[in-house]
C-alpha positions as CSV (number, residue, x, y, z in Angstrom):
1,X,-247.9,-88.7,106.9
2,X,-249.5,-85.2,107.6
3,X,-245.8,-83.9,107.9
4,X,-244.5,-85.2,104.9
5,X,-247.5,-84.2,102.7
6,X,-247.3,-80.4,104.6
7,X,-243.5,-80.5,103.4
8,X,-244.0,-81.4,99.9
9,X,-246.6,-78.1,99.7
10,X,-243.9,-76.1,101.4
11,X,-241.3,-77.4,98.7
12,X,-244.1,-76.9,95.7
13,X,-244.6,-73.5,97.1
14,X,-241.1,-72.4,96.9
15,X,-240.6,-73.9,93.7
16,X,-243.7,-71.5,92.6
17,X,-242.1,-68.4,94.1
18,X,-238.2,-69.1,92.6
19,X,-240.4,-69.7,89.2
20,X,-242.3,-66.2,89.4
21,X,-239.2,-64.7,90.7
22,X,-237.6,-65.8,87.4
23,X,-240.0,-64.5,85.1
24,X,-239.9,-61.4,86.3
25,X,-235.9,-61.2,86.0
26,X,-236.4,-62.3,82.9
27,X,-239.3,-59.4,81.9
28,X,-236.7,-57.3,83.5
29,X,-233.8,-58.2,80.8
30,X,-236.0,-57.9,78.1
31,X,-237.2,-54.6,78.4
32,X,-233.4,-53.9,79.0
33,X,-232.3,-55.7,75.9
34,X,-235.3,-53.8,74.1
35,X,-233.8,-51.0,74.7
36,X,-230.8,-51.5,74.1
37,X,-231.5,-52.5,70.8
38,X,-232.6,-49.5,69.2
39,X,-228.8,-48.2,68.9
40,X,-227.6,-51.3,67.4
41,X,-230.3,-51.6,65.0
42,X,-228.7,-48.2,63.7
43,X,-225.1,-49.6,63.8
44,X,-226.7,-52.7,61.5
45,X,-227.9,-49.8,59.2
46,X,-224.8,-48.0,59.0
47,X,-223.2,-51.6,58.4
48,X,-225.1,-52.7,55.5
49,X,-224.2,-49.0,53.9
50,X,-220.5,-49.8,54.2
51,X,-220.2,-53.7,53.8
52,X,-217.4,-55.0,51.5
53,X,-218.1,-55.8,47.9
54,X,-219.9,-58.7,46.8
55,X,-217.3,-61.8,46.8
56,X,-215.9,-63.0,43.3
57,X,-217.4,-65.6,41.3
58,X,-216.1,-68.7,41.8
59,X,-214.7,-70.9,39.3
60,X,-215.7,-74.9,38.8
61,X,-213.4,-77.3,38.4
62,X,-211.3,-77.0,35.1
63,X,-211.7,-72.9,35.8
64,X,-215.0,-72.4,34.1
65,X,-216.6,-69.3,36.3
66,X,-220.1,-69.9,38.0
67,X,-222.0,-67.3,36.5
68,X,-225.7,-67.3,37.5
69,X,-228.1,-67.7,34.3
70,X,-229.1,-64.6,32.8
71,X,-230.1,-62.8,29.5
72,X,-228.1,-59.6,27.9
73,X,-225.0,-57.9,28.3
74,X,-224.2,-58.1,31.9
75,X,-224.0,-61.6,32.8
76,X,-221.7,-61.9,29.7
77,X,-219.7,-59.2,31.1
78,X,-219.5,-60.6,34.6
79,X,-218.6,-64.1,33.0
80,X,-215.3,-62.4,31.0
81,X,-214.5,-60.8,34.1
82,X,-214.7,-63.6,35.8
83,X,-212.3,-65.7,33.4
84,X,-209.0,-66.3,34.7
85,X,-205.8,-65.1,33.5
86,X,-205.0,-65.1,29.8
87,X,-208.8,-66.3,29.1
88,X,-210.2,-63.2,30.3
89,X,-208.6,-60.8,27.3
90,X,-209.7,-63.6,24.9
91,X,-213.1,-64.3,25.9
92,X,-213.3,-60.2,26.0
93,X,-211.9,-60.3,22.0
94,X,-214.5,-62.9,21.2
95,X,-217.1,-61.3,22.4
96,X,-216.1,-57.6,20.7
97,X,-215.6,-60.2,17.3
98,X,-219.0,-61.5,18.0
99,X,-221.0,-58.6,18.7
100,X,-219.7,-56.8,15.8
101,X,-220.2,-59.5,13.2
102,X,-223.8,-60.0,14.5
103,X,-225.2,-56.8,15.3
104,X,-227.8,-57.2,17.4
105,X,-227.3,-60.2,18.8
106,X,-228.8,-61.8,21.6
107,X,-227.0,-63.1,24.7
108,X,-227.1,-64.9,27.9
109,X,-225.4,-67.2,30.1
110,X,-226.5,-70.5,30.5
111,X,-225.1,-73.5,31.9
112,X,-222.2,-71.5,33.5
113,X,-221.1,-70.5,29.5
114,X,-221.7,-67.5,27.6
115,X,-224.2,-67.9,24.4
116,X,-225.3,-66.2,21.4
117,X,-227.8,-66.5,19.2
118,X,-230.4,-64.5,17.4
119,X,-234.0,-63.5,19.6
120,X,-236.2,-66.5,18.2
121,X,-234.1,-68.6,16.6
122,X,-231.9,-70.0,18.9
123,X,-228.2,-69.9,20.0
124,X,-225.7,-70.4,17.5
125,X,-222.3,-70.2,19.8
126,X,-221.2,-70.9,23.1
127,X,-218.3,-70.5,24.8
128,X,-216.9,-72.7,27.7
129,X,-213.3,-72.6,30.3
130,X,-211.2,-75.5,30.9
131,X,-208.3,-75.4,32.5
132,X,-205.3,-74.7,29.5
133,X,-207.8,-73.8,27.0
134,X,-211.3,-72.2,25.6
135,X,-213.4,-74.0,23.9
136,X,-215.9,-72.2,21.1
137,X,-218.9,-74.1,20.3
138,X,-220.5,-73.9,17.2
139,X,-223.8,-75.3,17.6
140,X,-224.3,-76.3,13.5
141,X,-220.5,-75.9,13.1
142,X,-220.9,-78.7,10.7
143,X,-222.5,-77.0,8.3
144,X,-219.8,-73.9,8.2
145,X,-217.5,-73.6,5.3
146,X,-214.5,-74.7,6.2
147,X,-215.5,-76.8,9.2
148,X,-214.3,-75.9,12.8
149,X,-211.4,-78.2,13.2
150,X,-212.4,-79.9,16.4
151,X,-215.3,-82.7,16.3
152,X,-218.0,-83.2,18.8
153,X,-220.3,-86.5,19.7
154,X,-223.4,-84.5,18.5
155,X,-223.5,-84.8,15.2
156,X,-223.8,-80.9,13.7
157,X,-221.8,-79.6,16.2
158,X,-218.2,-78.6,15.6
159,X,-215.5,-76.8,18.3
160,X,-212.7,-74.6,18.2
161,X,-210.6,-74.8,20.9
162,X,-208.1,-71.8,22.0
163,X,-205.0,-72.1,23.8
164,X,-202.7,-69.5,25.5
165,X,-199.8,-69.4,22.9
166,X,-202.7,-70.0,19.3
167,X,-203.1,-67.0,17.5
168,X,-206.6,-66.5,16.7
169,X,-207.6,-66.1,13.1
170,X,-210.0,-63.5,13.4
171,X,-211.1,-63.0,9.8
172,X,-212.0,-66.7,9.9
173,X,-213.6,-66.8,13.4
174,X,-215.6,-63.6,11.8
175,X,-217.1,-65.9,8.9
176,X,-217.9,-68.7,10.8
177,X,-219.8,-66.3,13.6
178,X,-221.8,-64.8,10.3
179,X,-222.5,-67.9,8.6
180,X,-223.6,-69.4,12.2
181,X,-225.9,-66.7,12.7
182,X,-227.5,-67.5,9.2
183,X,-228.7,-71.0,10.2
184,X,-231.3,-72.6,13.0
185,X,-229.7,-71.9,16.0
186,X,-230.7,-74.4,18.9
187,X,-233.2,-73.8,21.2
188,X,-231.8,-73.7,24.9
């Protein structure tokens, strides 16, 4: 019995000394690491300075771009950029048409869609992707002389929706952007 309890010490012993003997390796490879570290914490730096461009939005299913929610110009801008194909030179016209019908006019993007409205009234338009067409929302496009063509489940608003090959009459897309402006917009 003596022997066997003299030989587990001996083992418990040894176990003790691989354990210290560990540590210390392991203090050791720390401080090397440590140091080590210093350079490559520049390199990081020097990364950072030269790392690619942010990656481009991505666009939801029917092609709408995901456009975080913002207020003012750029978010609109980054959502036109962000319009595939053809749509992005339209969405671009509609928003010079827009902007110069309403000067002053406030924007954001909400819901992934570009709207305009007037600061403390409400939004009167908003504008939307899908995939073969863009659809223009008039928020009280019912009472707009002559109504939008394209009906909506809520009951004053009224859509115009803008394919590829349509040719967009600006002079009457102009008056219904100036008589929108004119009523309560909706508060979003």
């Amino acid at each position: 019995m003596v022997g066997k309890t003299a030989a587990k010490a001996a083992a418990k012993k040894a176990t003790a000394k691989k354990a210290t003997a560990k540590k210390a390796q392991a203090k050791k490879t720390a401080e090397k690491k440590t140091t080590a570290k210093k350079p490559a914490a520049k390199k990081a730096t020097e990364r950072k300075a030269t790392s690619a461009p942010a990656k481009a939005p991505v666009l939801l299913s029917g092609g709408n771009p995901q456009i975080a929610k913002g207020y003012g110009e750029a978010p609109i801008q980054a959502y036109i950029a962000a319009m595939p194909g053809w749509k992005r030179e339209v969405g671009a016209r509609l928003d010079a048409l827009i902007s110069r019908a309403v000067p002053g006019v406030s924007k954001a993007v909400k819901w992934n869609s570009p709207m305009y409205g007037i600061e403390g009234q409400g939004m009167f338009l908003g504008i939307h992707c899908f995939a073969k067409y863009i659809k223009v929302a008039f928020f009280r496009g019912t009472a707009l002389k002559p109504m939008p063509p394209g009906e909506s489940k809520s009951q004053d608003t009224r859509y115009l929706d803008i394919r590829e090959d349509d040719a967009l009459d600006e002079a009457r897309f102009v008056s219904w952007v100036k008589q929108a402006s004119q009523l309560p917009g909706e508060r979003m």
